[in-house]
N, C-alpha and C positions, 0 to 999 in steps of 0.2 A: 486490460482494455480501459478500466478506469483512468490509468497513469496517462495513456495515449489521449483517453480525451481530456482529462485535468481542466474540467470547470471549475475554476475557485467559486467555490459556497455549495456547488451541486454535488460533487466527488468527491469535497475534504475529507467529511464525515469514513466516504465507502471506504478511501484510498487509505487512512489512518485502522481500521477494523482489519480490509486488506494484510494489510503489512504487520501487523501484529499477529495474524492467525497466522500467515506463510514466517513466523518470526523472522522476520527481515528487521533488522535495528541499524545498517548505515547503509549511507547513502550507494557503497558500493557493491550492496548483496541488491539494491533497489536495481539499480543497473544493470546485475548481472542475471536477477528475475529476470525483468523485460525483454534483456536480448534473447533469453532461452525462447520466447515466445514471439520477439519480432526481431531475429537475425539480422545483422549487420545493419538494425536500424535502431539510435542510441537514444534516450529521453530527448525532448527537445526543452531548451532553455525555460519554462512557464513549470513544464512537467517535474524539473531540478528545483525549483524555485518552490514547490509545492512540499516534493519531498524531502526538502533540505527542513523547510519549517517544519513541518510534521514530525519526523525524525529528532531534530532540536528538543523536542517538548517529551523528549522520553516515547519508548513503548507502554504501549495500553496494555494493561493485563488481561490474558485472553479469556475470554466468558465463558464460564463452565455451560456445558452443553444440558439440554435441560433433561430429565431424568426419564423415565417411559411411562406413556402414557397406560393409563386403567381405563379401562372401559366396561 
């Protein structure tokens, strides 16, 4: 849903986090996510444009999850 709404400055942030947890690293695992989830309907040109850049700049290492809470 992020990729589909692709606000530059709003999404960068989610859509870079996104894609490192679903380890997604090119543009065409990016595509091939999406379509699992919106069928015969492709990024549209802003949405490529987002994850081309994003993508270019390496994957983020994914953040260890945080340990169990004590109470």
């Amino acid at each position: 849903m992020k990729l589909r709404a692709n606000r530059p400055g709003r999404d960068t942030r989610d859509i870079r986090m996104l894609l490192s947890l679903c380890e997604i690293a090119t543009l065409d695992e990016a595509e091939a996510f999406y379509e699992e989830f919106h069928p015969g309907d492709g990024l549209d040109p802003r949405a490529l444009t987002i994850a081309t850049t994003i993508l270019s700049e390496g994957v983020l290492e994914i953040p260890k999850p945080p340990g169990p809470i004590n109470l």
